[in-house]
FILUM-259849 format. One line per 3 residues: number of its first residue (from 1); their letters; for each residue x, y, z of C-alpha. Coordinates in Angstrom, 2 decimals, decimal comma. Example, Ala and Ser with C-alpha at 12.3 -4.5 7.8 and 13.67 -1.06 7.14 Angstrom:
<pts>
1	AS	12,30/-4,50/7,80; 13,67/-1,06/7,14
</pts>
This chain:
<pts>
1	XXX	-20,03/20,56/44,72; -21,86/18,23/46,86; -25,54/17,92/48,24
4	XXX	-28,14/15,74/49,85; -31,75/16,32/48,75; -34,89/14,98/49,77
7	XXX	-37,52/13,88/47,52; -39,48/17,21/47,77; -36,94/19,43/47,18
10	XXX	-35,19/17,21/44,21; -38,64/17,80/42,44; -39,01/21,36/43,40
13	XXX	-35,63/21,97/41,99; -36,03/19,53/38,78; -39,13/21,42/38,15
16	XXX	-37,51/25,30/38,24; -34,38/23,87/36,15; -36,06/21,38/33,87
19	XXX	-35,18/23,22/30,65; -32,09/24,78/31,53; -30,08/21,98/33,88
22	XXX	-29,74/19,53/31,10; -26,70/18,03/32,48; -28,30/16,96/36,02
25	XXX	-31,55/14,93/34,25; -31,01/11,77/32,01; -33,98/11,83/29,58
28	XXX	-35,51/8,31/28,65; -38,30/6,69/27,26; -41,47/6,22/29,11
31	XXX	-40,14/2,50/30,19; -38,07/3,20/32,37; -37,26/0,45/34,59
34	XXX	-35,01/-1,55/32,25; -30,79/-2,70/32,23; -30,66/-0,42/29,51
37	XXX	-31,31/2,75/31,42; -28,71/1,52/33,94; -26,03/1,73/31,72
40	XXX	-27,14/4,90/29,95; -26,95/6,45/33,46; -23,53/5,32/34,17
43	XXX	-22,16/6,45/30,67; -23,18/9,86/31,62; -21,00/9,96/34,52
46	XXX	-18,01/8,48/32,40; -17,90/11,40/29,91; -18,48/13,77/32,56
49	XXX	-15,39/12,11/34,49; -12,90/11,59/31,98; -12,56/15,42/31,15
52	XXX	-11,86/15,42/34,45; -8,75/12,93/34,78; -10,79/9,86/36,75
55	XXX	-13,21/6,99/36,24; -15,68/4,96/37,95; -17,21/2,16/38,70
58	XXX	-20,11/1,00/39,94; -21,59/0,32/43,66; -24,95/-0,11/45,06
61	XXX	-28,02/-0,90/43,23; -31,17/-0,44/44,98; -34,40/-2,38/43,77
64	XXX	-37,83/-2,30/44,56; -40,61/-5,14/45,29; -40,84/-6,00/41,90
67	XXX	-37,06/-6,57/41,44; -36,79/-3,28/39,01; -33,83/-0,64/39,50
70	XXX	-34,79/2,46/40,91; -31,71/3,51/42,52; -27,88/3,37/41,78
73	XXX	-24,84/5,08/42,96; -21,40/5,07/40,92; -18,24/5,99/42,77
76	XXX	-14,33/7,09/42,08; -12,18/4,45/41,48; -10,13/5,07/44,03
79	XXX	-13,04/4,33/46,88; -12,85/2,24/49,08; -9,51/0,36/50,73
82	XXX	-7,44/-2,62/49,56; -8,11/-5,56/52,05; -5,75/-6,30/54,56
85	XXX	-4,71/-9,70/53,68; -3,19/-8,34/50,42; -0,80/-6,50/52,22
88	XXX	0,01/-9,74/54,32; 0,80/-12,07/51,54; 4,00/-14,26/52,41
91	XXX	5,81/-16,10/49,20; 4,78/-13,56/47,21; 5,77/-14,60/43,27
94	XXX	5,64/-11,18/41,15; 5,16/-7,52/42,15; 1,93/-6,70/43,88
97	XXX	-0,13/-4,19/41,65; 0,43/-0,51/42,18; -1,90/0,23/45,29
100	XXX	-4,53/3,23/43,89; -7,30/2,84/46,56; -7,29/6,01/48,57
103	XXX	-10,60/6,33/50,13; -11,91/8,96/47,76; -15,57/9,79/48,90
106	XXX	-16,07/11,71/45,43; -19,93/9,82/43,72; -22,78/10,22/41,82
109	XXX	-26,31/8,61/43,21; -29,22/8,21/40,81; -32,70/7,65/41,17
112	XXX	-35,75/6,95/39,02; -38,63/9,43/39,59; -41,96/7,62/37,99
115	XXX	-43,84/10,61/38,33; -41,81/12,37/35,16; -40,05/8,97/33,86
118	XXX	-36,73/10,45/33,73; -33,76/9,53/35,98; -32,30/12,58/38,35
121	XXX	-29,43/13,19/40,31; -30,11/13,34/43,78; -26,58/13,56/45,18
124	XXX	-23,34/14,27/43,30; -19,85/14,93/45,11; -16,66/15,98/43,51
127	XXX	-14,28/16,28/46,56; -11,14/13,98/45,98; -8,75/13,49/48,34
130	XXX	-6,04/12,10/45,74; -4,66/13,83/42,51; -6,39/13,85/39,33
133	XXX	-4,55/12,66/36,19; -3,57/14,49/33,39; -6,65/14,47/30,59
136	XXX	-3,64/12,77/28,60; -4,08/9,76/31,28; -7,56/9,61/31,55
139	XXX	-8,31/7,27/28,74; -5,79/5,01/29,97; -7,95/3,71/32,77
142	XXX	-9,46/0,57/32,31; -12,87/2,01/32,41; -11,85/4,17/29,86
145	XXX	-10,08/1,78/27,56; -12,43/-0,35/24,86; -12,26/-2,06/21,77
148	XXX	-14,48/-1,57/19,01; -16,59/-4,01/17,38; -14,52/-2,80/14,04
151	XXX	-11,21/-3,13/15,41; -11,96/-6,75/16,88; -13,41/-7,88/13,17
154	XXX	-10,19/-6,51/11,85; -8,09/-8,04/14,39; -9,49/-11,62/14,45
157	XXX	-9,27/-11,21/10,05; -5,33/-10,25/10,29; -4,75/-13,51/13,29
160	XXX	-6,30/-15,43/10,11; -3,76/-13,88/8,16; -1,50/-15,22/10,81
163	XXX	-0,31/-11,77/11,42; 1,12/-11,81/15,07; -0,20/-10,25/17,78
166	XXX	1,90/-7,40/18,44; 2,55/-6,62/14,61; -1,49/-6,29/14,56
169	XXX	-1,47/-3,37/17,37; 1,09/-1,46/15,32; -1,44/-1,91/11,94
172	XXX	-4,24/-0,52/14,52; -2,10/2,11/15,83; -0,89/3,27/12,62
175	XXX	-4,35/3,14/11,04; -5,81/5,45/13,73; -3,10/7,86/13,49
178	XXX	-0,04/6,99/15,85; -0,29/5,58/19,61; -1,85/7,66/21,21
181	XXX	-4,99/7,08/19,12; -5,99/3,79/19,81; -7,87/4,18/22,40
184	XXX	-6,88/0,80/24,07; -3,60/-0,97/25,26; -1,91/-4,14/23,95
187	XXX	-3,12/-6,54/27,29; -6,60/-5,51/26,13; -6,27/-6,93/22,82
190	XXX	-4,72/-10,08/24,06; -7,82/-10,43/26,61; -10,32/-9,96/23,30
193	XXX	-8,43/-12,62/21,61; -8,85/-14,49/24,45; -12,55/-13,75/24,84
196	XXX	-13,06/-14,12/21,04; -11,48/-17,57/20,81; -13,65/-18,97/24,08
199	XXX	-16,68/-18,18/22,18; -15,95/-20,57/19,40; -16,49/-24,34/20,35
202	XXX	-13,60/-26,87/19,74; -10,57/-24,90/20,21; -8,68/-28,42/20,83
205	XXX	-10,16/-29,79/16,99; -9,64/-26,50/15,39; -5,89/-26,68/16,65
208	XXX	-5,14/-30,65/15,74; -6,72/-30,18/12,61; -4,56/-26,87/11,22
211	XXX	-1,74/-29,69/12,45; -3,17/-32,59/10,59; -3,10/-30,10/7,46
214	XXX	-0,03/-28,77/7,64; 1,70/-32,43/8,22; -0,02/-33,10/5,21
217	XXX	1,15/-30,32/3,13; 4,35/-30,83/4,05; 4,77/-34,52/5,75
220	XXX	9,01/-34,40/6,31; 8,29/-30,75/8,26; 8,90/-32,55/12,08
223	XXX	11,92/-34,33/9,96; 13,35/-31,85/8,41; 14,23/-29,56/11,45
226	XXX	15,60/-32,46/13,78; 18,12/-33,71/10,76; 19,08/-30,64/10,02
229	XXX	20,15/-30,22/13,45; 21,79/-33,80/14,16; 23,23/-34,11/10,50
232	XXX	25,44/-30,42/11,02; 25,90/-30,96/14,39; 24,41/-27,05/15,51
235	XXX	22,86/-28,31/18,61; 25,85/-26,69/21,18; 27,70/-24,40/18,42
238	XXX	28,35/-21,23/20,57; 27,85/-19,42/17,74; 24,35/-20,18/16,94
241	XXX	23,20/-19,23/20,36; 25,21/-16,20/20,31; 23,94/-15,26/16,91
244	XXX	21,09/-13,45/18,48; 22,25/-11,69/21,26; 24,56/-10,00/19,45
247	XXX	21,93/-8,59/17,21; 23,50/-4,77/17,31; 25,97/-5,66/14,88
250	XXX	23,15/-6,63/12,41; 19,63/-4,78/13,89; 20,49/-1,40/11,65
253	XXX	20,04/-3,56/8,55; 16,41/-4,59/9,74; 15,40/-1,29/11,23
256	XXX	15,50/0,24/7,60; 12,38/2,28/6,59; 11,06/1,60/10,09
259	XXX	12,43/3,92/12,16; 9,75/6,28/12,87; 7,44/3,58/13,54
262	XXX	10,34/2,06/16,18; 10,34/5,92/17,67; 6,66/5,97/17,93
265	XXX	7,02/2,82/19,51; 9,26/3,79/22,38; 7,65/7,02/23,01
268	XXX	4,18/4,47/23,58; 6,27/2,71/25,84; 7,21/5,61/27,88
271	XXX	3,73/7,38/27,58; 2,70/3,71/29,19; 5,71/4,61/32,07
274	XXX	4,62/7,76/32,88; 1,33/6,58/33,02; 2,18/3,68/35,43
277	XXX	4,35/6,05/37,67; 0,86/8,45/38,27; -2,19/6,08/38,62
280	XXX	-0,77/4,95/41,92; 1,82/3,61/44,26; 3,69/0,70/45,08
283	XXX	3,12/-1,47/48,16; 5,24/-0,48/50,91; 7,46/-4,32/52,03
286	XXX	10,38/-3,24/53,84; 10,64/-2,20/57,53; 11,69/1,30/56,78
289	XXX	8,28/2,41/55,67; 8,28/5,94/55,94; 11,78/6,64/53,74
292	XXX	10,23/3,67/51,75; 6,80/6,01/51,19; 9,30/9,27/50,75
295	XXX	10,79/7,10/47,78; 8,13/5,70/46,04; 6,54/9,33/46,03
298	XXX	8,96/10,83/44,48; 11,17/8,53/41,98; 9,22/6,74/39,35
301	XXX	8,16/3,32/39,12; 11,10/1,84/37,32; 13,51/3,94/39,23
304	XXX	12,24/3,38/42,54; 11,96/-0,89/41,98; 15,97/-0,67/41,22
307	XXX	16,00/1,86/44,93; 13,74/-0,76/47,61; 16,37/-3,76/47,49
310	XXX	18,64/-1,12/48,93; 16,34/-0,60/51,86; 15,67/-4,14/52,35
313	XXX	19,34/-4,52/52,67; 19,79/-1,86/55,03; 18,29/-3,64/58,06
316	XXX	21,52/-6,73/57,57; 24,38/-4,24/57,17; 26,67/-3,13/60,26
319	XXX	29,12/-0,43/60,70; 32,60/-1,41/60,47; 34,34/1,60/60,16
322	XXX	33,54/5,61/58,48; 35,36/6,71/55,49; 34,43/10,65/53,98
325	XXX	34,29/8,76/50,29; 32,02/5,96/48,68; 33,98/3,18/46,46
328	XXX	30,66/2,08/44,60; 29,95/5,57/43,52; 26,60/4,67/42,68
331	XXX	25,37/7,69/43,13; 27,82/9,30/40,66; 27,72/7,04/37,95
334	XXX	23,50/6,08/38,59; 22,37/8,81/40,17; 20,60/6,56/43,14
337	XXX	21,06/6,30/46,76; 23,50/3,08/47,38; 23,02/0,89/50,39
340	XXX	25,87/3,12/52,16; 24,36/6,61/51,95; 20,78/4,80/52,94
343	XXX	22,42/3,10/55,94; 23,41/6,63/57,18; 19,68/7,99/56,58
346	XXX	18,86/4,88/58,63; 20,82/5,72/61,38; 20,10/9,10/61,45
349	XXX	16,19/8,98/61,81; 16,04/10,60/58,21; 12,61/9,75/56,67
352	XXX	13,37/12,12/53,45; 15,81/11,89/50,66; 17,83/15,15/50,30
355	XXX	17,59/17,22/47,50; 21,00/17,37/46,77; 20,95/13,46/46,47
358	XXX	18,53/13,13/43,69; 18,80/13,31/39,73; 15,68/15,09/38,87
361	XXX	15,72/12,86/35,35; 14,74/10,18/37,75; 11,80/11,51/39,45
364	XXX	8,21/11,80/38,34; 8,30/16,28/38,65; 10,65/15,70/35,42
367	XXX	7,79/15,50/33,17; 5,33/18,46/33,84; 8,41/20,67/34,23
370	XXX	9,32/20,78/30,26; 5,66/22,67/30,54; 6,52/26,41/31,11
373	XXX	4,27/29,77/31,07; 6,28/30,71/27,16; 4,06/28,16/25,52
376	XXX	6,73/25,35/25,12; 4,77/21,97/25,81; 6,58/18,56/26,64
379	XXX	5,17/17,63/23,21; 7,12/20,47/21,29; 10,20/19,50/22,82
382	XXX	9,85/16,32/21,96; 8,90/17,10/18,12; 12,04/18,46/17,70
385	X	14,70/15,89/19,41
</pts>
């Protein structure tokens, strides 16, 4: 649905559908032309949009002589283009984000009409030329994801407590019913810490003073740990620092009377996968962009970073000789393309993995396939694993 309107016809259409079209008006107060209104505007278009498996953000604001708001228009979150310079960067240190701007021409425009003091929509477009998410996605966007004035009290009471950090998003979680509940994901808690602790003067004095009180609590506390280390000589015992990483012989014992919470756990982690393998794609960086593109389509974010050294290889490798059989038998024992069977695609012109060369438990059509028309969800199945 999409539609231009001039100011004549928006009223002559306002006025036939005033008491009937209450999801096209925004109905205010008399004083209109405040912040307030602003945001009350764009909150309408968020719960219309997460139903529908995107978000928004905002883009021009129009004002008039006065400096008041009158106009606004909010667009997908997938408008617009990343620059070009991003895709340019040399000595990069860490994996560019996923790349989710698509161009998407999908908005809402709003405007103030004085005459009635409500705020209208004069121009709404829901063509998208990129997939939606699943409404199980939606609240993960960041527009989407918020913490409540509650939870934040809570959370700054249990760092008093000197509860840690990601022992006090498993409290949340568990208080609002399991994972999937919480409305908000572990980076933005650590960013509200963050904010929370900025906003209180003298970090630096807070910090040397909890110091200053524990060295007087316990004065031989620096001593104490250095002797012990220098008096039984455990500074290079091979044991000590192998102690922890073999922590399978010993883990069970600690995992007692948690292991749903561990379960729920790892099936967060993978929601957050899935998740991660649908809001968008991974910068193309090797030469062989369009096999590159092919991949990153199809396997899944974890799956395909292990795939692209491969084709980054490719370009260095020559062809010695042809044998019918592959000694790395990646493929059989992985389930991935090695360097050898890519070299051949290479060579070949092939832009397009085969279908006989892929493990579907790798790819991201895994998922919505465990949905079929007898009524068995992906949840069911997973109840009863």
């Amino acid at each position: 649905m999409s539609g231009i309107f001039t100011d004549t016809e928006m009223n002559e259409q306002y006025q036939e559908d005033d008491d009937i079209n209450q999801q096209e008006e925004l109905v205010c107060d008399q004083d209109m032309m405040d912040e307030q209104n602003e945001f009350l505007a764009f909150d309408f278009y968020l719960k219309y949009l997460k139903s529908k498996g995107f978000s928004a953000r905002k883009s021009k604001t129009f004002k008039n002589s006065i400096g008041e708001i009158y106009k606004q228009k909010f667009v997908c979150h997938r408008q617009g283009f990343r620059e070009e310079k991003y895709y340019t960067m040399e000595k990069r240190k860490k994996e560019p984000r996923l790349e989710t701007r698509t161009g998407c021409e999908a908005r809402m425009d709003v405007k103030f009409v004085p005459e009635n003091g409500r705020w209208h929509i004069f121009y709404f477009s829901d063509e998208h030329n990129h997939d939606l998410l699943d409404t199980q996605f939606s609240a993960m966007l960041p527009v989407h994801r918020k913490m409540s004035e509650a939870d934040i009290m809570q959370m700054m009471n249990m760092l008093k407590s000197e509860i840690s950090t990601s022992q006090i998003f498993g409290l949340l979680a568990n208080q609002a019913g399991g994972y999937e509940f919480v409305g908000y994901s572990p980076r933005d808690m650590y960013n509200e810490i963050t904010r929370q602790r900025r906003q209180i003067p003298g970090d630096a004095a807070r910090v040397l003073k909890k110091l200053e009180d524990m060295r007087l609590k316990d004065p031989q506390l620096y001593f104490k740990s250095c002797q012990d280390s220098r008096e039984f000589g455990v500074e290079d015992k091979s044991w000590v620092n192998n102690m922890y990483e073999e922590k399978h012989m010993w883990a069970t014992a600690y995992i007692k009377e948690h292991f749903q919470r561990c379960v729920a756990h790892l099936r967060f982690k993978e929601f957050n996968a899935d998740y991660e393998s649908t809001c968008g794609v991974p910068v193309m960086q090797t030469c062989i962009e369009l096999l590159e593109r092919f991949a990153a389509e199809l396997y899944t974010n974890e799956i395909f970073l292990l795939f692209r050294p491969f084709l980054s290889r490719v370009g260095s490798m020559r062809v010695l000789n042809i044998e019918n059989n592959d000694d790395c038998i990646k493929m059989e024992s992985f389930g991935i393309l090695c360097e050898h069977i890519v070299k051949v695609l290479v060579d070949r012109d092939i832009c397009e993995i085969f279908r006989l060369l892929l493990l579907d438990k790798w790819t991201k059509k895994v998922k919505p396939a465990l949905n079929d028309p007898s009524g068995f969800s992906r949840d069911a199945v997973v109840i009863s694993r």
